[in-house]
TIRO-2110 file (N, C-alpha, C; in Angstrom, 1 decimal):
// TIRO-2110
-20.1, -19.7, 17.3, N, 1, A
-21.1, -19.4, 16.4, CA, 1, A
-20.6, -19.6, 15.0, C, 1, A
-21.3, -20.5, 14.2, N, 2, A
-20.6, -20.1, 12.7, CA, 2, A
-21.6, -19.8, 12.0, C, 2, A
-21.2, -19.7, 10.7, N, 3, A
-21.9, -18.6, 9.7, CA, 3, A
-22.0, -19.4, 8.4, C, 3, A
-23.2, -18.8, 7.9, N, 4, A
-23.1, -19.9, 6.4, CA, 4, A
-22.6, -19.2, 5.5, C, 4, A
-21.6, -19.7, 4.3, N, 5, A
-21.4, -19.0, 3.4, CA, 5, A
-21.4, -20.0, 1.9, C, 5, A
-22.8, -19.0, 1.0, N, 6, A
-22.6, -19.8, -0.3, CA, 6, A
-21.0, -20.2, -0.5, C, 6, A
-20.8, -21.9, -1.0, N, 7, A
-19.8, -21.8, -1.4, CA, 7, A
-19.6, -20.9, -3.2, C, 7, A
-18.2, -21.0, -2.6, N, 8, A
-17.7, -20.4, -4.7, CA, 8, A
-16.8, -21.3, -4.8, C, 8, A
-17.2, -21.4, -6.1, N, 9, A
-16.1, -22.7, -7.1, CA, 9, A
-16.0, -21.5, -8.3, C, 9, A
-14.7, -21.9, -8.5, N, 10, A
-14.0, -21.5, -9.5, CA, 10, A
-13.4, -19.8, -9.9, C, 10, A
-13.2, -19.3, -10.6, N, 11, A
-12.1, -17.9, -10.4, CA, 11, A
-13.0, -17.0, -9.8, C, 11, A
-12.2, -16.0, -9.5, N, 12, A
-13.0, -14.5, -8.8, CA, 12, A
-13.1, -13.7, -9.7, C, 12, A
-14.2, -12.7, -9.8, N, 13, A
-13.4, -11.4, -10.7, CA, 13, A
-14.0, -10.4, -9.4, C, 13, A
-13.5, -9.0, -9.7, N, 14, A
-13.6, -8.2, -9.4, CA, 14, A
-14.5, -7.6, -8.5, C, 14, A
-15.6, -8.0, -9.2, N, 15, A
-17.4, -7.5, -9.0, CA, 15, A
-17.7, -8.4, -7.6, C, 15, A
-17.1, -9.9, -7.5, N, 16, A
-17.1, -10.7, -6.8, CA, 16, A
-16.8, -10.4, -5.1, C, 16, A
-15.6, -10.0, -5.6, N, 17, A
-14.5, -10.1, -4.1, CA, 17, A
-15.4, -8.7, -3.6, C, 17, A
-15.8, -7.3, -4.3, N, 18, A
-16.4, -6.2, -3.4, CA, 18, A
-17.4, -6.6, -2.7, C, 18, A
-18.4, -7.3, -3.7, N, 19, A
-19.5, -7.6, -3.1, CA, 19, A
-19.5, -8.4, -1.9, C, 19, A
-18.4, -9.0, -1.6, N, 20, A
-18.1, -9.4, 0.0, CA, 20, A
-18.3, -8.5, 1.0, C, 20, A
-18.3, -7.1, 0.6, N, 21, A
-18.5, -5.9, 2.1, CA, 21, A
-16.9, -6.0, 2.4, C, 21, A
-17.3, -4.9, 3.8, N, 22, A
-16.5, -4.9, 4.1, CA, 22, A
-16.0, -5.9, 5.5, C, 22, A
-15.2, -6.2, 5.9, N, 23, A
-14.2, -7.0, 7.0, CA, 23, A
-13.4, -6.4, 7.5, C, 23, A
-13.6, -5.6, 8.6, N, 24, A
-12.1, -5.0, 9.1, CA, 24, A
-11.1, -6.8, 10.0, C, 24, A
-11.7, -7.7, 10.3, N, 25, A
-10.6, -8.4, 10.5, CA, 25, A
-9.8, -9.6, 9.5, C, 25, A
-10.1, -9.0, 8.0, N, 26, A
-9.3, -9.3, 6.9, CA, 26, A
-8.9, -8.8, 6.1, C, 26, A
-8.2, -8.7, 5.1, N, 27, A
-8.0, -7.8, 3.4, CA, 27, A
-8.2, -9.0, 2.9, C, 27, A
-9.0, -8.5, 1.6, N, 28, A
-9.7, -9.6, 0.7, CA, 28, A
-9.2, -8.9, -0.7, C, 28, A
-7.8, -9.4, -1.1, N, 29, A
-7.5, -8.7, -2.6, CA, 29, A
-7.5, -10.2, -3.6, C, 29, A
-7.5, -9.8, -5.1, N, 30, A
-7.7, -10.7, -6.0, CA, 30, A
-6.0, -10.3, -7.1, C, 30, A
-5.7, -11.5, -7.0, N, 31, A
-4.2, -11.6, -7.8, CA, 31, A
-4.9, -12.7, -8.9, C, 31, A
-4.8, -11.8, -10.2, N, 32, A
-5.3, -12.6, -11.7, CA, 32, A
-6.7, -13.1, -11.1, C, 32, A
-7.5, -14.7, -10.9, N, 33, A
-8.5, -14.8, -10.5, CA, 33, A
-8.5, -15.2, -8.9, C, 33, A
-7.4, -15.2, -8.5, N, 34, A
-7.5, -15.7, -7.3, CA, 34, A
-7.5, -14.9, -6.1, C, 34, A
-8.8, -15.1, -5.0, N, 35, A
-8.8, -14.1, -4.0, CA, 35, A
-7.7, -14.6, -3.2, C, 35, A
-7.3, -13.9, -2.5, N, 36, A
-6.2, -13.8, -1.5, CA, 36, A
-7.0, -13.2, -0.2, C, 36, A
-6.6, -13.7, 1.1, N, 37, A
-7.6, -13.1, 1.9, CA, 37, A
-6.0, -13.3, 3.3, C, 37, A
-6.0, -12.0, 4.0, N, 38, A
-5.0, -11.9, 4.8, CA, 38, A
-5.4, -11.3, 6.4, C, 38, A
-5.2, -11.9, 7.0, N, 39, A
-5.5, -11.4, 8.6, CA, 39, A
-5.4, -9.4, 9.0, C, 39, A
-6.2, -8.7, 9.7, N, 40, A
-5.9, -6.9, 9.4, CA, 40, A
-4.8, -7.0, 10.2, C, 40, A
-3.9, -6.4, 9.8, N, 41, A
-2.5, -6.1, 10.3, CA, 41, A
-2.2, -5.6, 11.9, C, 41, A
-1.1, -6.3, 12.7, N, 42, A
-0.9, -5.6, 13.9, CA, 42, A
-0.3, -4.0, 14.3, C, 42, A
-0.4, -4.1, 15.5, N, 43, A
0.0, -2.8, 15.7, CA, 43, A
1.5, -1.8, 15.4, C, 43, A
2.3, -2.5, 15.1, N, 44, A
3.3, -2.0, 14.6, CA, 44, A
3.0, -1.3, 13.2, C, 44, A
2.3, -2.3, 12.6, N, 45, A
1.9, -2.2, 10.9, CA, 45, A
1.5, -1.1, 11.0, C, 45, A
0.1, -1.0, 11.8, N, 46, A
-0.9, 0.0, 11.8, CA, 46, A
-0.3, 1.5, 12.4, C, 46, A
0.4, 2.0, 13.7, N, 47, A
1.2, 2.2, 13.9, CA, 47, A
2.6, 3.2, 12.7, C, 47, A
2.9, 2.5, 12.6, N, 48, A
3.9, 2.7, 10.6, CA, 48, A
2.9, 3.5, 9.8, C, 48, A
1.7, 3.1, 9.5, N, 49, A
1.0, 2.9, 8.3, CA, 49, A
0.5, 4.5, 8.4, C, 49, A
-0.2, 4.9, 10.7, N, 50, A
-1.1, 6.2, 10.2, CA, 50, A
0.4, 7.0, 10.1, C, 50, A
1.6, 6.6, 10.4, N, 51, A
3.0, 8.0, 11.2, CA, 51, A
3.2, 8.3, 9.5, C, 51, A
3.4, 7.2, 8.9, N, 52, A
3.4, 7.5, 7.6, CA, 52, A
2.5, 8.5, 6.5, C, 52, A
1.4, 7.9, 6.3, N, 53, A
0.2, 8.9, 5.9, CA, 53, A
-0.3, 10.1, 6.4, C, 53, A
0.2, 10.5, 7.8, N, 54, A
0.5, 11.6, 8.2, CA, 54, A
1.4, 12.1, 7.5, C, 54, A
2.5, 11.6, 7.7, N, 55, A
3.8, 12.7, 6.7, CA, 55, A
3.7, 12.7, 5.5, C, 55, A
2.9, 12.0, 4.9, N, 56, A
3.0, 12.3, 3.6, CA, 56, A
2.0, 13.4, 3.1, C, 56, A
0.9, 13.1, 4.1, N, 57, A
-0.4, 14.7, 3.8, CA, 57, A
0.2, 15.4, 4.3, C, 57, A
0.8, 15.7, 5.0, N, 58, A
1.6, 17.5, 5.7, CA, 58, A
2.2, 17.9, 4.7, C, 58, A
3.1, 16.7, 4.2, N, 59, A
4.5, 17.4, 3.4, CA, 59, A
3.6, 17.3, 1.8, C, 59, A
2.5, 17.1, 1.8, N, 60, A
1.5, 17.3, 0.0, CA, 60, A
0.8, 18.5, 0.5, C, 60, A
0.5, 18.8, 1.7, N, 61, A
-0.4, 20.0, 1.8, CA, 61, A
0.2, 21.3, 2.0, C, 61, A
1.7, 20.8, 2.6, N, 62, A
2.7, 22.3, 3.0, CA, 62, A
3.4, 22.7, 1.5, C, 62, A
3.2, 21.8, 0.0, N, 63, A
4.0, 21.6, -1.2, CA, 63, A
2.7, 22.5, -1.8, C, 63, A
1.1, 22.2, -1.4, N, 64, A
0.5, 22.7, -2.6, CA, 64, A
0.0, 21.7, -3.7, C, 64, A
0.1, 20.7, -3.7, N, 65, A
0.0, 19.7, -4.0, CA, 65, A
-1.5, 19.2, -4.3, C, 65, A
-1.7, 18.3, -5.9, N, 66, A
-3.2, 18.4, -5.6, CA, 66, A
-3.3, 17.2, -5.4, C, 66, A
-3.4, 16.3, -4.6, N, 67, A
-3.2, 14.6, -4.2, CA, 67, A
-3.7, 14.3, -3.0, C, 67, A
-3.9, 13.5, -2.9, N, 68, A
-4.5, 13.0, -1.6, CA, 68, A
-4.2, 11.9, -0.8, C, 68, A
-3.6, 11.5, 0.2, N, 69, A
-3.3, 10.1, 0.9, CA, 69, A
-4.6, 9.8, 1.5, C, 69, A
-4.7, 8.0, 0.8, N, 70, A
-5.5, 7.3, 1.6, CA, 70, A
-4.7, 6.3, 2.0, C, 70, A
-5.4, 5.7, 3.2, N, 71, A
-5.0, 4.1, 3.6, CA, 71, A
-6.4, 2.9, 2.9, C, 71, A
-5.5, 1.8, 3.1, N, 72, A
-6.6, 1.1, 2.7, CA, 72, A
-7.5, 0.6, 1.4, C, 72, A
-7.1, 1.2, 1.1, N, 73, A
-8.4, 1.3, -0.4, CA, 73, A
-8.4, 0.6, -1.4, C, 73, A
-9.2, 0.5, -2.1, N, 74, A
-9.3, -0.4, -3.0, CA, 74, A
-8.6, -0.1, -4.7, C, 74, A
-7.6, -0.7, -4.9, N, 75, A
-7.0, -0.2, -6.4, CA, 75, A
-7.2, -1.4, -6.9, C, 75, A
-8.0, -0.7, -8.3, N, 76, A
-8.1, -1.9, -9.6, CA, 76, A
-6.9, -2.0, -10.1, C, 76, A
-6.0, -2.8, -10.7, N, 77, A
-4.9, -3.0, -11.6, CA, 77, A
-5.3, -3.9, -13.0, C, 77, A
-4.9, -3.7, -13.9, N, 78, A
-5.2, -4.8, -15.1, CA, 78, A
-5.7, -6.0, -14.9, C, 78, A
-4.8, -6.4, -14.0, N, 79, A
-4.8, -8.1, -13.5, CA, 79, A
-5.2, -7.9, -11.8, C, 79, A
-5.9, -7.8, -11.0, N, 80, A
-6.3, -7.8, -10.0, CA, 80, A
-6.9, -6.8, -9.5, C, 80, A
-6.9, -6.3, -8.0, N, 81, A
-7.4, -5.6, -7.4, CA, 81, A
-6.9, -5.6, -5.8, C, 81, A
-6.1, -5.2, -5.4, N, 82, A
-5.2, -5.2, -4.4, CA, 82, A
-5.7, -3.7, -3.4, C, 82, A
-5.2, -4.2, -1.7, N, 83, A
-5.5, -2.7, -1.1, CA, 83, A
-4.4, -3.0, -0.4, C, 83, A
-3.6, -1.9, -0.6, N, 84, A
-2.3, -0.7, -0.7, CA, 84, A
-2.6, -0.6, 0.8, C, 84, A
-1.3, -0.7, 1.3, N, 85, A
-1.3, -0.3, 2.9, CA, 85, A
-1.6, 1.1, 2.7, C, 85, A
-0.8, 2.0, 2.1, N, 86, A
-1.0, 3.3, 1.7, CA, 86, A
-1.0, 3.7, 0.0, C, 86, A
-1.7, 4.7, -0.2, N, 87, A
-1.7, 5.3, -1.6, CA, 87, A
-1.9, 6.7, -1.9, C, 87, A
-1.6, 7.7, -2.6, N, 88, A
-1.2, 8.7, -3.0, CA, 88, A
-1.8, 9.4, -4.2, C, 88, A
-3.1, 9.4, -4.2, N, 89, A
-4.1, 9.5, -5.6, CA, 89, A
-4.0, 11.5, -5.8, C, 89, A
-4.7, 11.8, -6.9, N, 90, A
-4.7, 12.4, -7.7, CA, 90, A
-5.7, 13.4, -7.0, C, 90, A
-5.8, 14.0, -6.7, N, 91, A
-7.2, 15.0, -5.5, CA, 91, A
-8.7, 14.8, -6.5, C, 91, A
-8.2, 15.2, -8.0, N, 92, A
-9.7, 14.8, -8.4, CA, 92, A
-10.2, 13.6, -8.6, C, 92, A
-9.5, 12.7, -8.4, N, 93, A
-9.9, 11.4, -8.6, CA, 93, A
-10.6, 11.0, -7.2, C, 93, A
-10.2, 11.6, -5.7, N, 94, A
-10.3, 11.4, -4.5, CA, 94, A
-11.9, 12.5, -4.0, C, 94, A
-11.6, 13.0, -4.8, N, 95, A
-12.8, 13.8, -4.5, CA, 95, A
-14.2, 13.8, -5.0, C, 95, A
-14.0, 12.3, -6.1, N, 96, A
-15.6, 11.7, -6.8, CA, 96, A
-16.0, 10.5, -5.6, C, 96, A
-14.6, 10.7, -4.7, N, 97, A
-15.6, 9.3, -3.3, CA, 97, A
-16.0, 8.2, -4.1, C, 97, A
-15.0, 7.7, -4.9, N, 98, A
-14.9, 6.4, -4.9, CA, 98, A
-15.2, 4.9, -4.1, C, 98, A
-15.4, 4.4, -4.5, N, 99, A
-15.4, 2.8, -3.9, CA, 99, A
-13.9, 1.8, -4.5, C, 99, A
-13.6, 2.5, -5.4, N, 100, A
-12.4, 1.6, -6.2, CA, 100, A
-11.5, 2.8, -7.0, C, 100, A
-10.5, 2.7, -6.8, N, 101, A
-9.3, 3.6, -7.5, CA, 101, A
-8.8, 3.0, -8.8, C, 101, A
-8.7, 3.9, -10.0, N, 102, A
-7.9, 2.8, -11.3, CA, 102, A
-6.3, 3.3, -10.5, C, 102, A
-5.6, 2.7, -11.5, N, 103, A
-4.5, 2.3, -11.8, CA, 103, A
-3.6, 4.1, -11.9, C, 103, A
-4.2, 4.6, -12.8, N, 104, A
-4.0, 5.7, -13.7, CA, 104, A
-4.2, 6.8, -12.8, C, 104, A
-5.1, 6.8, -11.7, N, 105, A
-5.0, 8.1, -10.7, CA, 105, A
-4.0, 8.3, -9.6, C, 105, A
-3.0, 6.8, -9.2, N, 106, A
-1.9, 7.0, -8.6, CA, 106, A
-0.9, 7.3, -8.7, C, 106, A
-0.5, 8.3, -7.6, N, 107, A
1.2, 9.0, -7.5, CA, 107, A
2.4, 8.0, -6.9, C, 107, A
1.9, 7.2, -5.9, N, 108, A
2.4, 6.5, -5.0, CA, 108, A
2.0, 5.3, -4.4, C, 108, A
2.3, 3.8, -4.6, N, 109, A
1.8, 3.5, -3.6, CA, 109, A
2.7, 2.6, -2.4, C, 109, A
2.6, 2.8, -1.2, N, 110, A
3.2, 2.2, -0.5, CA, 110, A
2.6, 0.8, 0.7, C, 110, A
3.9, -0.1, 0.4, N, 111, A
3.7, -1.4, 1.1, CA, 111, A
3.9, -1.6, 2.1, C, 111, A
3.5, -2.1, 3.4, N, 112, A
4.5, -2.1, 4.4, CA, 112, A
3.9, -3.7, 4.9, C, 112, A
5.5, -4.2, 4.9, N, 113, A
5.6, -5.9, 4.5, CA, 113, A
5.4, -6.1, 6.0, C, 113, A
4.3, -7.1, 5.9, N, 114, A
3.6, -7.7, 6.7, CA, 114, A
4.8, -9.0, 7.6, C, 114, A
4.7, -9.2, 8.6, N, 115, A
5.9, -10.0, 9.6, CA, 115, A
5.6, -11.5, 8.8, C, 115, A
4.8, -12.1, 8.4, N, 116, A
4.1, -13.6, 8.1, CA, 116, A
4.8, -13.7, 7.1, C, 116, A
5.2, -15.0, 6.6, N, 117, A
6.4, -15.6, 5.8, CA, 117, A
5.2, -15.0, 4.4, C, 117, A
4.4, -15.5, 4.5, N, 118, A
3.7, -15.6, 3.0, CA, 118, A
3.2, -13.9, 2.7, C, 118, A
3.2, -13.2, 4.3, N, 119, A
3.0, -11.5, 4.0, CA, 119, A
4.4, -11.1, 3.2, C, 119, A
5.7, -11.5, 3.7, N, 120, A
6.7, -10.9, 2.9, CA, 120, A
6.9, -11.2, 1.6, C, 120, A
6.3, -12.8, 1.1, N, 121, A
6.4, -12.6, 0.1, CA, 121, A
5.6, -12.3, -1.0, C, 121, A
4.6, -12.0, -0.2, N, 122, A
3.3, -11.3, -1.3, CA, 122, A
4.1, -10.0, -1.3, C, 122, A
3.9, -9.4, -0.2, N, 123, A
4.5, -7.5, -0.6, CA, 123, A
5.8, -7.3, -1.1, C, 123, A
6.8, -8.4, -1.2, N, 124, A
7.8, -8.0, -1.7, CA, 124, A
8.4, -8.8, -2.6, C, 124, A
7.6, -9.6, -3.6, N, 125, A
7.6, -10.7, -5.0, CA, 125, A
6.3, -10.2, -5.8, C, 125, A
5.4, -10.7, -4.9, N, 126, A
3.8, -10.9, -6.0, CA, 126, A
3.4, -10.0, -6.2, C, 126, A
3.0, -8.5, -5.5, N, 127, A
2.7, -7.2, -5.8, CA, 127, A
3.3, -6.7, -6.4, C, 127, A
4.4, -6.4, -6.7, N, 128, A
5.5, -5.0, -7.5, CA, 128, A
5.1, -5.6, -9.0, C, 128, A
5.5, -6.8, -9.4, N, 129, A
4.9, -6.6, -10.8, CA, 129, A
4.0, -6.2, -11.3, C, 129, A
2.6, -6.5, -10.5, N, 130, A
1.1, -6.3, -10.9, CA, 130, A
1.2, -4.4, -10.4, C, 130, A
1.6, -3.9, -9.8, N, 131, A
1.5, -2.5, -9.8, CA, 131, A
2.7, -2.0, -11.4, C, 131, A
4.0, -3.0, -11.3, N, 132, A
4.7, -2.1, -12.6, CA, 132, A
3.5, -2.2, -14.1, C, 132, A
3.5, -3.6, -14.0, N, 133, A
1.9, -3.9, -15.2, CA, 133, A
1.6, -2.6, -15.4, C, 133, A
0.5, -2.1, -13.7, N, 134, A
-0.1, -0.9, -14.2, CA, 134, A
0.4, 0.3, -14.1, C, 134, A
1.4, 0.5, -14.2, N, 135, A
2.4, 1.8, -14.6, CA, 135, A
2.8, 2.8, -13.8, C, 135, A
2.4, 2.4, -12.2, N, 136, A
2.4, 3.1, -11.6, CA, 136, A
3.9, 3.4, -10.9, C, 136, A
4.6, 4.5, -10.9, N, 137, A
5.4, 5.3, -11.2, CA, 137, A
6.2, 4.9, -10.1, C, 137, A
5.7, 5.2, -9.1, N, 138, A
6.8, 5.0, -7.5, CA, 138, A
5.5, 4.1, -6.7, C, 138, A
6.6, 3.0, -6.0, N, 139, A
6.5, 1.8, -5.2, CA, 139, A
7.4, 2.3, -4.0, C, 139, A
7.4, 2.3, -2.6, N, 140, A
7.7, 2.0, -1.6, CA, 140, A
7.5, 1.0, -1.2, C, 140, A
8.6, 0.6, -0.2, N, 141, A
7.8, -0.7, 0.6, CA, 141, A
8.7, -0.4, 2.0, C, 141, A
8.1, -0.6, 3.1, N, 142, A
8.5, -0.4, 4.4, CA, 142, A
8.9, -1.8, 5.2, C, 142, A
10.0, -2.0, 5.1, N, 143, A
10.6, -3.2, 6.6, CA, 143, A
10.3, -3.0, 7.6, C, 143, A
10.0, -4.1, 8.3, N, 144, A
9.5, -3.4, 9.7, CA, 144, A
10.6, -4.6, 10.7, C, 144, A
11.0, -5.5, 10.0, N, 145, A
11.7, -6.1, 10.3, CA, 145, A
12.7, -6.6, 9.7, C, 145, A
14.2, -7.0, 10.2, N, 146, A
14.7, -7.2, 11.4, CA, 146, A
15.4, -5.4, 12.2, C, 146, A
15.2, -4.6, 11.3, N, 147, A
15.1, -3.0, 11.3, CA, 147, A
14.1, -1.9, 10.7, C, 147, A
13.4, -1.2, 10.9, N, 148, A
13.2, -0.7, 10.2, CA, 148, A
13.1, -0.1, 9.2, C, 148, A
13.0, -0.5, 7.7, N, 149, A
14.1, 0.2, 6.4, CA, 149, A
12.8, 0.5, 5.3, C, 149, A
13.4, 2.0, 5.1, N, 150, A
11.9, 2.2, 3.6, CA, 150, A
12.6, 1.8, 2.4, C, 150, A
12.9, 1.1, 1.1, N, 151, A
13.0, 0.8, 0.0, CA, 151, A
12.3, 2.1, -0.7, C, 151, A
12.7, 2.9, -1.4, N, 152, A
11.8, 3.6, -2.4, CA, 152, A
12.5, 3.1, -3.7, C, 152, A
11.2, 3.1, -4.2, N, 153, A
11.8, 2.8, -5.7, CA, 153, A
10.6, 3.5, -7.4, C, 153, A
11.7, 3.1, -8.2, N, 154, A
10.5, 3.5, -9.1, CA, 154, A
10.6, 2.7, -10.4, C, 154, A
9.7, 2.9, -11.4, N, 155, A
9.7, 2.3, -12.5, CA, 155, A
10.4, 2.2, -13.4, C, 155, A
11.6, 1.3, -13.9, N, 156, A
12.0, 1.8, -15.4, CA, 156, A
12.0, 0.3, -15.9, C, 156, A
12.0, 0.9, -17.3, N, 157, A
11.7, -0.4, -18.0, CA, 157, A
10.7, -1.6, -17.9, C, 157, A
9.8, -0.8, -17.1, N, 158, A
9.1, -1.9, -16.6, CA, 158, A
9.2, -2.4, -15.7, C, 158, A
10.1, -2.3, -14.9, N, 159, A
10.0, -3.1, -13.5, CA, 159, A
11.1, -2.0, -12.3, C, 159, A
10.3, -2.7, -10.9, N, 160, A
10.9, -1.6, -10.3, CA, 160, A
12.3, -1.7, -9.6, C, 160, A
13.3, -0.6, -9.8, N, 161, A
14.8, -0.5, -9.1, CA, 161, A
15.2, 0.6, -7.9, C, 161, A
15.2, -0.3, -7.2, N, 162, A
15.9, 0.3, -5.8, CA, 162, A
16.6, 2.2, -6.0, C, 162, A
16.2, 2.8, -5.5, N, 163, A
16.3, 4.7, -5.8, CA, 163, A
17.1, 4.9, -4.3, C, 163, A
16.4, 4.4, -3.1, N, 164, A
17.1, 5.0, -1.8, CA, 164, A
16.8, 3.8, -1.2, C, 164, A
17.3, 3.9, 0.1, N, 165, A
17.0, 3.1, 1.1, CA, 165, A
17.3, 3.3, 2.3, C, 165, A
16.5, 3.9, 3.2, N, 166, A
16.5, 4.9, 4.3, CA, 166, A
15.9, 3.4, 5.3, C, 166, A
17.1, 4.2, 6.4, N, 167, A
17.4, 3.0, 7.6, CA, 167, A
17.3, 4.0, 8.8, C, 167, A
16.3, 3.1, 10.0, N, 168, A
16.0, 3.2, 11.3, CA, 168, A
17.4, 4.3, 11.4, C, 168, A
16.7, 5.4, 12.2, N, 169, A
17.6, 6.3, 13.4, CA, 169, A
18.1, 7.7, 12.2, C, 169, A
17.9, 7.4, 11.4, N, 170, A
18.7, 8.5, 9.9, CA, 170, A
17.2, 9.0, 9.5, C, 170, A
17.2, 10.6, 9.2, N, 171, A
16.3, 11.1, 8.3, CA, 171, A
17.1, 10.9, 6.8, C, 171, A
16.0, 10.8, 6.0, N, 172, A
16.3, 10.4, 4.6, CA, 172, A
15.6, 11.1, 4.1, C, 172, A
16.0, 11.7, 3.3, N, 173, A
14.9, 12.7, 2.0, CA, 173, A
15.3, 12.3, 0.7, C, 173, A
13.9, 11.8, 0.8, N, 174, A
13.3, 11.5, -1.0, CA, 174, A
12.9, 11.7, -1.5, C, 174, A
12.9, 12.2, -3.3, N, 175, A
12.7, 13.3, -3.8, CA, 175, A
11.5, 13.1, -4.5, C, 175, A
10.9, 11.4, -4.6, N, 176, A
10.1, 11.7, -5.7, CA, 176, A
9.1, 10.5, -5.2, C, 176, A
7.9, 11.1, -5.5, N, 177, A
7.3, 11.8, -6.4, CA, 177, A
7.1, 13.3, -6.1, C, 177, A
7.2, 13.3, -4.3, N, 178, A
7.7, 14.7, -4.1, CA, 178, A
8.9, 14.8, -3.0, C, 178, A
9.2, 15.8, -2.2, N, 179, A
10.3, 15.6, -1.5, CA, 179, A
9.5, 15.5, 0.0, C, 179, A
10.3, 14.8, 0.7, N, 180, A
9.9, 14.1, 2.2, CA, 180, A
11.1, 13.8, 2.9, C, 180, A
11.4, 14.0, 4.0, N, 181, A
12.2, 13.4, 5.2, CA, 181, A
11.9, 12.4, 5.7, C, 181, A
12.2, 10.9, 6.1, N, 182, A
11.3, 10.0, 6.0, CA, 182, A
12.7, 9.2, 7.1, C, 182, A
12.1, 9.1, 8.7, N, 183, A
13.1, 8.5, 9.6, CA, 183, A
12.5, 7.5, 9.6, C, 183, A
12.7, 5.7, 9.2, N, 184, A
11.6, 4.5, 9.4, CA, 184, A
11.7, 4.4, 10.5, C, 184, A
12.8, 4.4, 11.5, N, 185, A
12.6, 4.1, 12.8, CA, 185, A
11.1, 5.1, 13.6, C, 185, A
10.9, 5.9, 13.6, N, 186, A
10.1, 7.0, 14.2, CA, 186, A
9.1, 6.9, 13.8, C, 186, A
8.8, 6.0, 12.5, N, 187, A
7.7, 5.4, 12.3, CA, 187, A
6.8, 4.5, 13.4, C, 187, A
8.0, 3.6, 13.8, N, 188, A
7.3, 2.6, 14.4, CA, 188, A
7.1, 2.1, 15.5, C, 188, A
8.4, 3.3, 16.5, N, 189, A
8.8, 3.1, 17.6, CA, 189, A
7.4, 4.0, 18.4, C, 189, A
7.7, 2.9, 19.5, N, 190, A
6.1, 3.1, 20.5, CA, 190, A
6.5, 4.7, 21.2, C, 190, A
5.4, 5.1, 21.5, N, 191, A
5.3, 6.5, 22.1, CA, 191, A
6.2, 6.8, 23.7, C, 191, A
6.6, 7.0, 23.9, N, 192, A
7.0, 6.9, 25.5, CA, 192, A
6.2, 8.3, 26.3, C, 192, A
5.7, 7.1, 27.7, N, 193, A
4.9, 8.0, 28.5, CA, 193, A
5.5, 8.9, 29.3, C, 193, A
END
């Protein structure tokens, strides 16, 4: 079956790429004018992504903490509009039920680098600048390959530098933006029956 779709010529903005709806079997983010459009992630990703967002609401809800973990969602940045494997917003910002997140209501956001040559080098080249641009404070990014390994990192001077780096089979606690115990392996590894 195929499908018709107006062609588009020339840049994207913003207003553009939403009005596409939604696609659970793609991410449709915009880097400066250009959409980027990426296959929905497999099961390891996905996997990682809820073990993850779990631990991070337990350990925001057991802190008192007024923040909220989402997956998925839509964050405007200066220059694009990117969705964040995971993110870490502000409770009142999460609580007007948005369609789009600024820049300015994030605590956290985390990557977790996609296995495809051109996934690693979008999550781990082309994104970090466009989040340091918009100021946002702490970047993770999760390996899922050829080990498990979380990178946490944060902002100085404008761009982001390596803080920890917590490796498959080791709990790791990192302090910031809050504190967390964070094993990658036990992220990803399958359940046993």
């Amino acid at each position: 079956m195929s499908v018709a779709h107006d062609p588009h010529y020339g840049p994207w903005t913003v207003e553009q790429v939403l009005a596409l709806g939604e696609d659970r079997g793609q991410r449709r983010e915009l880097m400066g004018e250009a959409l980027m459009v990426s296959p929905a992630p497999g099961t390891k990703h996905q996997r990682a992504s809820l073990r993850l967002a779990s631990l991070l609401d337990r350990t925001i809800q057991a802190a008192g903490l007024q923040a909220e973990v989402l997956e998925a969602v839509h964050l405007i940045l200066p220059d694009g509009l990117f969705i964040p494997d995971i993110v870490v917003v502000e409770a009142a910002a999460a609580a007007k039920d948005p369609i789009t997140y600024d820049a300015d209501d994030v605590l956290l956001v985390v990557e977790i680098v996609s296995p495809s040559s051109s996934g690693r080098r979008t999550d781990r080249l082309l994104k970090p600048p466009y989040y340091a641009e918009a100021g946002i404070e702490h970047l993770w990014r999760l390996e899922l390959e050829p080990e498990p390994a979380l990178i946490v990192t944060g902002l100085v001077d404008g761009r982001y530098v390596d803080r920890v780096v917590a490796e498959a089979g080791r709990a790791t606690l990192i302090e910031e933006p809050f504190a967390v115990e964070v094993d990658p392996g036990a992220l990803v590894s399958p359940r046993r029956g």
